[in-house]
C-alpha positions as CSV (number, residue, x, y, z in Angstrom):
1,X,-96.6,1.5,-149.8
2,X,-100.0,1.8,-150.8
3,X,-100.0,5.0,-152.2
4,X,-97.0,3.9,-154.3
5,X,-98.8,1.7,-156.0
6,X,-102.0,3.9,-156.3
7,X,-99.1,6.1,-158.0
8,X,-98.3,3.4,-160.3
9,X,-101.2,2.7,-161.4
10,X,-101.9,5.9,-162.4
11,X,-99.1,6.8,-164.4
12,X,-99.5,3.6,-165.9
13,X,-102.9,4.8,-167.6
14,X,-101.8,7.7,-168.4
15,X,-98.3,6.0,-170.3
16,X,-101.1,4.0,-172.3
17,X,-103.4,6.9,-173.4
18,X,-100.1,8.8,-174.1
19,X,-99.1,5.9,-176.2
20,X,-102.6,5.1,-177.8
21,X,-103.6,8.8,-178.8
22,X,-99.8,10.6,-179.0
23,X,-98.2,8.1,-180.7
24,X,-100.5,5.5,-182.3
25,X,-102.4,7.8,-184.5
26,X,-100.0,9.3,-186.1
27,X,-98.3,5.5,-186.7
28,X,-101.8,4.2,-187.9
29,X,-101.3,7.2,-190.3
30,X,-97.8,6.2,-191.2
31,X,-99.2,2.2,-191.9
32,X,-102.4,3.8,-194.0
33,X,-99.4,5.4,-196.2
34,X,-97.4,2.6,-196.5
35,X,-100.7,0.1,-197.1
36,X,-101.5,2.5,-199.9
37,X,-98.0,2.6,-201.9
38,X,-97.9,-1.4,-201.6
39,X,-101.4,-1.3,-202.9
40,X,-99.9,0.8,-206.1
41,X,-97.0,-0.2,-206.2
42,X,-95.4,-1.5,-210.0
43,X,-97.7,-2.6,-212.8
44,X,-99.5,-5.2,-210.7
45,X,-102.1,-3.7,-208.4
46,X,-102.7,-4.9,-205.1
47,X,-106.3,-3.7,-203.9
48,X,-105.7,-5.2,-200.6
49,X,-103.2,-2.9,-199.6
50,X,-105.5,0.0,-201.1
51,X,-108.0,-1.4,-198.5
52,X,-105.7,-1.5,-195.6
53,X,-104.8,2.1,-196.4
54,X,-108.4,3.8,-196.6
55,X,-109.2,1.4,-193.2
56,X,-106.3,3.0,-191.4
57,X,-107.3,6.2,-193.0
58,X,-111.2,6.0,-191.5
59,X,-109.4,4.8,-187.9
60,X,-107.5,8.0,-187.6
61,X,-110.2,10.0,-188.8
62,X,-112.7,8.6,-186.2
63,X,-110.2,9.4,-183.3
64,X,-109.4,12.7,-184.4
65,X,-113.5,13.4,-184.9
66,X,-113.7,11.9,-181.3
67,X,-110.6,13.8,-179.7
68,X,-112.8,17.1,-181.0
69,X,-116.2,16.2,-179.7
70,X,-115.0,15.6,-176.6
71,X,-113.2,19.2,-176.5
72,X,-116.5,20.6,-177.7
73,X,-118.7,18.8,-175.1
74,X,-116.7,19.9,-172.5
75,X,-116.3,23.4,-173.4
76,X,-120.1,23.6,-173.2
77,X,-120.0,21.7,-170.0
78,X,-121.2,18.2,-171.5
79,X,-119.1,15.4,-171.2
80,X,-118.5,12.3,-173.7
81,X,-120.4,9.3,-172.4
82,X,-119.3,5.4,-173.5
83,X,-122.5,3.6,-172.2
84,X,-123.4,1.8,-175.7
85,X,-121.8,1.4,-178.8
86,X,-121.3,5.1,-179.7
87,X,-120.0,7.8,-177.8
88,X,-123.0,10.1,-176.7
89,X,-122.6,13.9,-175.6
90,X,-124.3,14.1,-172.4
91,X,-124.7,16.3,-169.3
92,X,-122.4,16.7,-166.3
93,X,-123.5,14.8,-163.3
């Protein structure tokens, strides 16, 4: 039973990766798009959608940027390291 539910919880963090970087970027992307045509849409502007947009926009960007570093680091045989606020490209231990 036990190694059912180590099991479990390990597909469950993959599910949530899956779901965080397969599907939720490109749905932040799909939000940025929609943020930006309610932000223009008719003859009265609406800057906060414009806002929302670019926001999104700079979200997806930063984990694509990220998604690449790490594939760098580790092809040199670095790894991506989460100790402060920013990510930090650091040696293997």
């Amino acid at each position: 039973m036990h190694n059912l539910t180590l099991a479990l919880e390990g597909a469950w963090k993959v599910l949530l990766a899956g779901l965080i970087l397969g599907a939720g970027l490109p749905a932040l992307f799909a939000v940025g798009i929609r943020s930006l045509a309610y932000g223009a849409d008719g003859p009265a502007r609406r800057p906060a959608g414009t806002v929302a947009g670019y926001a999104c926009f700079a979200l997806v960007l930063a984990g694509v940027l990220l998604g690449i570093t790490f594939i760098v680091a580790s092809g040199f045989g670095k790894q991506l390291s989460f100790d402060g606020v920013l990510p930090v490209v650091t040696d293997k231990k």
